[in-house]
C-alpha positions in Angstrom: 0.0 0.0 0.0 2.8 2.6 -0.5 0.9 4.0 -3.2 -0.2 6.6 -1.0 3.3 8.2 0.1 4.4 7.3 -3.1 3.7 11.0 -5.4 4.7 13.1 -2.4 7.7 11.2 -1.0 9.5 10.9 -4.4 9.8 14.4 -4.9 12.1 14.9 -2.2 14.0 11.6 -2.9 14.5 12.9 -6.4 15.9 16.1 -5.2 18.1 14.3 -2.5 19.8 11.9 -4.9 20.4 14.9 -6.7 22.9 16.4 -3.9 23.9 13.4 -3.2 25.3 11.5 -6.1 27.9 13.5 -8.1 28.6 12.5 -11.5 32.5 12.0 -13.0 34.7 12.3 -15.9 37.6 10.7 -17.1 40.4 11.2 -18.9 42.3 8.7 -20.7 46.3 9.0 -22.7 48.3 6.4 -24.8 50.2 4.9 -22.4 47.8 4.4 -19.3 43.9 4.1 -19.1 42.3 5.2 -16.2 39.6 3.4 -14.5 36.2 4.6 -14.8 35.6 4.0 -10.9 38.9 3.5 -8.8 37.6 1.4 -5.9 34.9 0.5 -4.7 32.0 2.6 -3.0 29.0 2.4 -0.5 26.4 4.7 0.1 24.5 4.3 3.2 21.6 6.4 2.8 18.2 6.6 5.6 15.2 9.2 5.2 12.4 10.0 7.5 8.9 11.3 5.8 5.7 12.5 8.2 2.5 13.9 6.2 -0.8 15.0 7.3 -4.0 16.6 5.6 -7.7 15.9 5.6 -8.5 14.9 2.1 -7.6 11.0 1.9 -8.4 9.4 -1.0 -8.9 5.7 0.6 -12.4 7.6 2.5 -13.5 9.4 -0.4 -11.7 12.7 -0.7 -12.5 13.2 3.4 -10.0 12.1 6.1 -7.0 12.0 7.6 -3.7 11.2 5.3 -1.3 11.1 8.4 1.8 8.7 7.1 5.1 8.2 8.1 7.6 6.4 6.0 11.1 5.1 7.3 13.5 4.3 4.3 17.1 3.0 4.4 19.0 1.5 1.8 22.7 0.9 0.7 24.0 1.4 -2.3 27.3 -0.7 -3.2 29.1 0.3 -6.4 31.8 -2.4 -7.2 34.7 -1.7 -10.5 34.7 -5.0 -12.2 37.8 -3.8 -14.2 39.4 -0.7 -15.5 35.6 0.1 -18.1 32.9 -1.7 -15.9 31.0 -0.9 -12.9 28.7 -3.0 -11.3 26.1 -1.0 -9.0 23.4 -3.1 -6.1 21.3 -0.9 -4.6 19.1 -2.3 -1.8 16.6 -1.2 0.2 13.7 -1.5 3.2 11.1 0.9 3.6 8.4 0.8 6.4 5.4 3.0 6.8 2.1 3.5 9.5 -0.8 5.2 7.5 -3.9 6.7 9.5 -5.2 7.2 6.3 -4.6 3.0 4.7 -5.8 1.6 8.0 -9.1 2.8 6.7 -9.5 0.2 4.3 -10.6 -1.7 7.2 -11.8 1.2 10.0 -13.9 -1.5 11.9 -10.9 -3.1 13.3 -10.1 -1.2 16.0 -12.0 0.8 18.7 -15.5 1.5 19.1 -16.3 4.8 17.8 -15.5 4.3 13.5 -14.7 7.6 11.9 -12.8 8.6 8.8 -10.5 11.3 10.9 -9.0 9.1 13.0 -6.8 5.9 12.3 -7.7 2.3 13.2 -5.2 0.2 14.8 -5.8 -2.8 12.8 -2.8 -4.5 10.4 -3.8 -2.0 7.6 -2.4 0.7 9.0 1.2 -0.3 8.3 2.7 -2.0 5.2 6.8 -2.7 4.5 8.3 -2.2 0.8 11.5 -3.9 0.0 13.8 -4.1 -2.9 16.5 -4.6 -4.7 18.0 -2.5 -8.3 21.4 -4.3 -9.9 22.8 -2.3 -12.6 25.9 -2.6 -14.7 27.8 0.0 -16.5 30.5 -0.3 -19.2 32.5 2.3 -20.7 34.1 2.1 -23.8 38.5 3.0 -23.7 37.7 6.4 -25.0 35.0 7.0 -22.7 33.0 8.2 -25.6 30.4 6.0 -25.3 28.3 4.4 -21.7 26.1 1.5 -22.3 23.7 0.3 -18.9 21.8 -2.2 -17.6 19.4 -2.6 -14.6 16.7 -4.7 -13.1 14.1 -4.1 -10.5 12.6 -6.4 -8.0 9.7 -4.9 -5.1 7.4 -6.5 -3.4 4.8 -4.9 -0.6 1.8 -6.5 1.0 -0.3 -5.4 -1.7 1.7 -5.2 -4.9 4.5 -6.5 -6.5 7.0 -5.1 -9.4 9.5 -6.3 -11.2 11.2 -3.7 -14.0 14.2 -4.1 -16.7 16.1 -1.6 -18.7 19.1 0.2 -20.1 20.8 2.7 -21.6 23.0 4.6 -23.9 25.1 7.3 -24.1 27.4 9.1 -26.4 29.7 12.1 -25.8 31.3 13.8 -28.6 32.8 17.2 -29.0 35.7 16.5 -26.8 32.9 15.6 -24.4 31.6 18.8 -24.3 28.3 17.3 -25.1 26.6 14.4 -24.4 23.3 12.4 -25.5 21.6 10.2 -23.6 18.9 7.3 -25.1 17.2 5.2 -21.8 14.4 2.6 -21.9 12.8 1.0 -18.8 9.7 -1.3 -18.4 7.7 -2.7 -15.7 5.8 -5.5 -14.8 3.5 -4.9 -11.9 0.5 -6.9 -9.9 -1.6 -6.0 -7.2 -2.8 -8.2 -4.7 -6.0 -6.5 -4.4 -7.2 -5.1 -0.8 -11.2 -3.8 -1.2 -12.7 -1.5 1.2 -14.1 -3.8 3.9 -17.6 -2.9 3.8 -17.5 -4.2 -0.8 -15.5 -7.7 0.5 -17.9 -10.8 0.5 -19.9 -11.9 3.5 -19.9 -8.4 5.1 -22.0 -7.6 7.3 -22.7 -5.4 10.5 -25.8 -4.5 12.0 -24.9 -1.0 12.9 -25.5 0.4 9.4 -28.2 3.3 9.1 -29.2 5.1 6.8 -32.8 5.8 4.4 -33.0 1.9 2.7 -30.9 -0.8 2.0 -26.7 -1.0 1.6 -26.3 -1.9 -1.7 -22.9 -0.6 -3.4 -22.6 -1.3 -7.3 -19.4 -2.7 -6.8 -17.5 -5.7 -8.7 -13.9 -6.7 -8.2 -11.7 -6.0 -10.9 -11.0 -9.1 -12.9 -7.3 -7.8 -14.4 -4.7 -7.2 -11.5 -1.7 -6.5 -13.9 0.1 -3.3 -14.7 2.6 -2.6 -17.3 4.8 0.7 -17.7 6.7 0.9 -21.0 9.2 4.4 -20.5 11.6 6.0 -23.3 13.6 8.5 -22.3 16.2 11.3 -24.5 18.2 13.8 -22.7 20.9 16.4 -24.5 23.7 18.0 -22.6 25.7 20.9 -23.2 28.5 22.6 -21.9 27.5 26.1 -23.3 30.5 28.2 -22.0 33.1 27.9 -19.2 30.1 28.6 -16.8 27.1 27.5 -18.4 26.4 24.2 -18.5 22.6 23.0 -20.1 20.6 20.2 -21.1 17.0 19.1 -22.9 15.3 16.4 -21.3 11.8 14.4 -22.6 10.2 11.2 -21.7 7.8 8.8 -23.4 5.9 7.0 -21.1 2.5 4.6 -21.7 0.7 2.2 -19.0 -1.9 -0.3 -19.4 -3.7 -2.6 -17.0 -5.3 -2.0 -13.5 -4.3 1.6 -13.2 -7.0 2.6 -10.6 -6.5 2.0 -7.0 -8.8 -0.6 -5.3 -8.7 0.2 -1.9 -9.6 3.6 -3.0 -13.3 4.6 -2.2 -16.0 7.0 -4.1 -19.1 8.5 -3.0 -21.9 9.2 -5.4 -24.3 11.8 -5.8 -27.6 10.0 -6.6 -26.7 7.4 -4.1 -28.4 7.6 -0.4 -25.8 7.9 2.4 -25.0 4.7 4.9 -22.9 4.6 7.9 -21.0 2.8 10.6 -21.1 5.4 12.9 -19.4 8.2 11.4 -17.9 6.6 8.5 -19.2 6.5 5.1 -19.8 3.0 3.2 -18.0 3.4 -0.2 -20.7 3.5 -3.4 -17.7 2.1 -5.0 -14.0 2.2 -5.7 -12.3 4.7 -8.2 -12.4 3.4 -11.8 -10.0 4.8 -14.1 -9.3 4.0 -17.7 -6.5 0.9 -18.0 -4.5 3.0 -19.8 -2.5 6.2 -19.7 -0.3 8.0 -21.9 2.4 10.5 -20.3 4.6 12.8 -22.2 7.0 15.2 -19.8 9.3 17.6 -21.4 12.3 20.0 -19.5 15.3 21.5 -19.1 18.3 21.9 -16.9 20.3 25.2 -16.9 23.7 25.4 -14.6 25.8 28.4 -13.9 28.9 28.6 -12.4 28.6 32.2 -10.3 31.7 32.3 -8.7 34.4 29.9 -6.3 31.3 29.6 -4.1 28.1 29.6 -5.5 26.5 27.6 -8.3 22.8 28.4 -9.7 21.0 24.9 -10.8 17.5 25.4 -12.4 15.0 23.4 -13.6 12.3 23.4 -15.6 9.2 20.6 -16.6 6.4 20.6 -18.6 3.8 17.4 -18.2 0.9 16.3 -20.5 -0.7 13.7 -20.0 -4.0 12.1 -22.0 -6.3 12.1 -18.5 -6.4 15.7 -18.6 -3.6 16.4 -16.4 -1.3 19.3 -17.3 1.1 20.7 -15.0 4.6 22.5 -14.8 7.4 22.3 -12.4 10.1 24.9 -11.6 13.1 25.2 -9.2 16.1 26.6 -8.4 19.5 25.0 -5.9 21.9 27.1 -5.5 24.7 25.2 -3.8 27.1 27.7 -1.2 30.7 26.8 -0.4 31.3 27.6 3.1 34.8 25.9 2.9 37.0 23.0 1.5 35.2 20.5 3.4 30.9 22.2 3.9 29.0 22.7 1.4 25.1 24.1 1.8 22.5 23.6 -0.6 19.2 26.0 -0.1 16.8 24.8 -2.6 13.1 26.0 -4.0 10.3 24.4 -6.2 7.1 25.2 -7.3 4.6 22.9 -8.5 1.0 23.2 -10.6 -0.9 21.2 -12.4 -4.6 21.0 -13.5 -7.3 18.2 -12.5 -7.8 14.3 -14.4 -11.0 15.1 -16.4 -11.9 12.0 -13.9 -11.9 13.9 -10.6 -14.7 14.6 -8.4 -14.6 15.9 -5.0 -16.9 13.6 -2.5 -20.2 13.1 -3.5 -19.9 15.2 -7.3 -19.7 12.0 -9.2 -22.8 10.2 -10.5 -23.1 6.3 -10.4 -23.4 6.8 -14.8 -20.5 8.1 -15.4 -18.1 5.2 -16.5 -14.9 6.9 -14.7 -14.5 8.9 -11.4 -12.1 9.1 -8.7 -11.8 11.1 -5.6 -7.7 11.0 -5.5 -6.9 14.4 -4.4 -3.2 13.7 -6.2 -5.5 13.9 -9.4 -7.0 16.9 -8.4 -5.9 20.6 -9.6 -3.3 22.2 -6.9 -0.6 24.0 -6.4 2.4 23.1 -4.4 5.6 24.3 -2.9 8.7 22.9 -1.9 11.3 24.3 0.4 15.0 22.5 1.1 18.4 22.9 3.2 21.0 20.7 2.9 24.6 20.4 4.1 27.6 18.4 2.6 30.8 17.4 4.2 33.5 16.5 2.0 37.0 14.8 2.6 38.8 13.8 -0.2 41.6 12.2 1.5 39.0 9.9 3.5 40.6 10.4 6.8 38.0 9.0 8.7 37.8 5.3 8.3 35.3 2.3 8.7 37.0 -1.0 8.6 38.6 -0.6 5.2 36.4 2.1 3.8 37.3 5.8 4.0 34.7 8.7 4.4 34.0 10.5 1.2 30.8 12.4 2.2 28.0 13.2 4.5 24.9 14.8 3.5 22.2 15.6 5.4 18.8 17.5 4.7 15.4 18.7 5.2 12.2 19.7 2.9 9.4 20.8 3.7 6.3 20.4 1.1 2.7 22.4 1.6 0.0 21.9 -1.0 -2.8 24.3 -1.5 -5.5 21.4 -0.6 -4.4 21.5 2.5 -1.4 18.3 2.2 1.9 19.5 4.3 4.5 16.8 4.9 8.2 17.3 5.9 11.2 14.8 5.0 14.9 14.8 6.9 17.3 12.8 4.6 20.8 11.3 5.5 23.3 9.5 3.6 27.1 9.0 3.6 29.5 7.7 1.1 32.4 5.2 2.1 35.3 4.5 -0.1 37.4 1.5 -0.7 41.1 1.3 -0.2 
């Protein structure tokens, strides 16, 4: 069920891996060729994420979507020889959800309502993985080719992913192209609302009539992602450095959420207490075509300051249109710190599918109450600190310590969504 930390969560993990991971270059003569990665590395990387708002999407638009999320993962890039790299990143990530336990709110407590959590099993799910890659530069380090696999499994859903890449860099490597490919095999292990699961029954309903939902399972469980990527970079001048990014990406299958409830209009009202019975789940076309397009734009101000932008355009055929911006503007405080203030604002329209609670009529053949599908605007703000030591004085057991980054975002969205994430990780090299 970490579908629903999922949109939030990765926008500060994006912008984390970001400051953390540095990219390299290499130089190579006639009569020795250096290795693309000299020894081997380990990043050891842990994030904390705490949400809240009142708009959850498994009660139908109303709720609580408290969440916390605790990450960690290592990260263990190996040279195989002087052109390959072989890259296992691992990870663990365990969540409690006020808002997931209410796919079943009756099990716990007496007094059932959509604002506060139950303290049943739903409330808490565990994500693990695991993402191999393997790089391989050619002698001129002209040209990169990649591989990767993916492999997650959570209580509710499983994915397994494969792809690669190419790139070429030309012009004395003053510019560099970029063609990437990734595709993913997914299956849920569908978890219905309680009160749509056969055999329910509870003799504290009310309301005018009979409960009866218009609900039927879904009889395809699959999900398949197909993603081609294309990015240009260019080093402009000494201190301007920019690239053109844009994405193809297309899904098919069970793209709605089951566990996700909607109310209708024409429909009478029934209750446990306070909490609504669902009408039904969301239902949302089984397939989706996304097309994001941006930019990156770097300038070297001075010895201690750097100005990274970003820009992203996103069209998608649901009716979702939106545009990203933000700016990092890394500070040097010395040889060894480093801070990294960081801005982004977010907007995007509403899914022609969205309806707030109780907008949607039972005709309509798609509807969802997801406030993530919903038109808002969103912003981000970020500090980060990095320490540095080349010479990797301090040591653990043969590994010395390359870097330490630590930071914090803060995210507030317009409906009312605020969350906050700390981030740590720390890089260990090899003798």
């Amino acid at each position: 069920m970490m579908q629903l930390s999922r949109s939030v969560k990765s926008v500060f993990v994006a912008l984390f891996f970001l400051m953390t991971f540095q990219g390299w270059s290499q130089q190579g003569d006639n009569s020795y060729q250096r290795r693309v990665l000299e020894a081997s590395e380990v990043d050891l990387l842990f994030s904390y994420y705490n949400q809240d708002g009142q708009n959850a999407a498994v009660t139908g638009g109303e709720g609580t979507e408290k969440l916390t999320d605790a990450t960690s993962s290592i990260v263990l890039r190996m040279p195989m020889n002087e052109d390959d790299i072989l890259t296992v990143d691992v990870g663990l990530s365990a969540y409690t959800s006020a808002s997931s336990s209410n796919v079943n709110p009756l099990d716990g407590g007496l007094n059932v309502t959509p604002f506060d959590a139950s303290s049943g099993e739903s409330r808490k799910d565990m994500l693990v993985y695991i993402n191999p890659s393997y790089q391989h530069s050619s002698e001129d380090r002209n040209t990169i080719w990649s591989a990767n696999a993916y492999l997650s499994s959570e209580y509710d859903y499983f994915s397994i992913g494969f792809g690669g890449s190419l790139t070429k860099l030309f012009n004395e490597k003053n510019t560099e192209v970029t063609l990437s490919g990734r595709v993913f095999m997914d299956k849920w292990n569908s978890q219905y609302p309680i009160e749509l699961r056969d055999g329910f029954f509870d003799d504290r309903i009310t309301g005018n009539g009979t409960y009866n939902p218009i609900f039927t399972e879904f009889d395809n469980e699959n999900r398949n992602s197909y993603s081609l990527s294309l990015s240009f970079s260019q080093i402009l001048t000494q201190k301007l450095q920019g690239a053109l990014f844009m994405d193809v990406v297309s899904q098919n299958g069970l793209l709605s959420t089951p566990f996700q409830r909607v109310y209708f209009s024409d429909f009478e009202n029934f209750y446990i207490d306070s909490f609504q019975l669902a009408d039904n789940v969301e239902q949302l076309p089984d397939s989706r075509f996304k097309l994001p397009v941006g930019g990156r734009l770097n300038y070297y101000l001075n010895d201690v300051v750097i100005l990274r932008s970003y820009y992203r355009f996103y069209w998608d055929d649901w009716g979702i249109n939106s545009h990203t911006a933000s700016l990092e503007a890394p500070v040097k405080l010395s040889d060894k710190f480093t801070i990294y203030p960081s801005y982004r604002y977010y907007i995007q329209t509403a899914t022609d599918y969205f309806y707030p609670k109780e907008r949607a009529l039972s005709t309509y053949e798609f509807y969802t109450s997801d406030y993530d599908l919903s038109d808002y605007d969103a912003h981000q703000y970020g500090i980060g600190v990095q320490y540095k030591d080349i010479f990797t004085s301090a040591r653990l057991l043969n590994f010395g310590l390359k870097t330490i980054n630590l930071q914090f975002s803060q995210y507030d969205r317009s409906d009312g969504l605020n969350a906050f994430i700390v981030t740590f990780g720390t890089t260990f090299v090899g003798n």
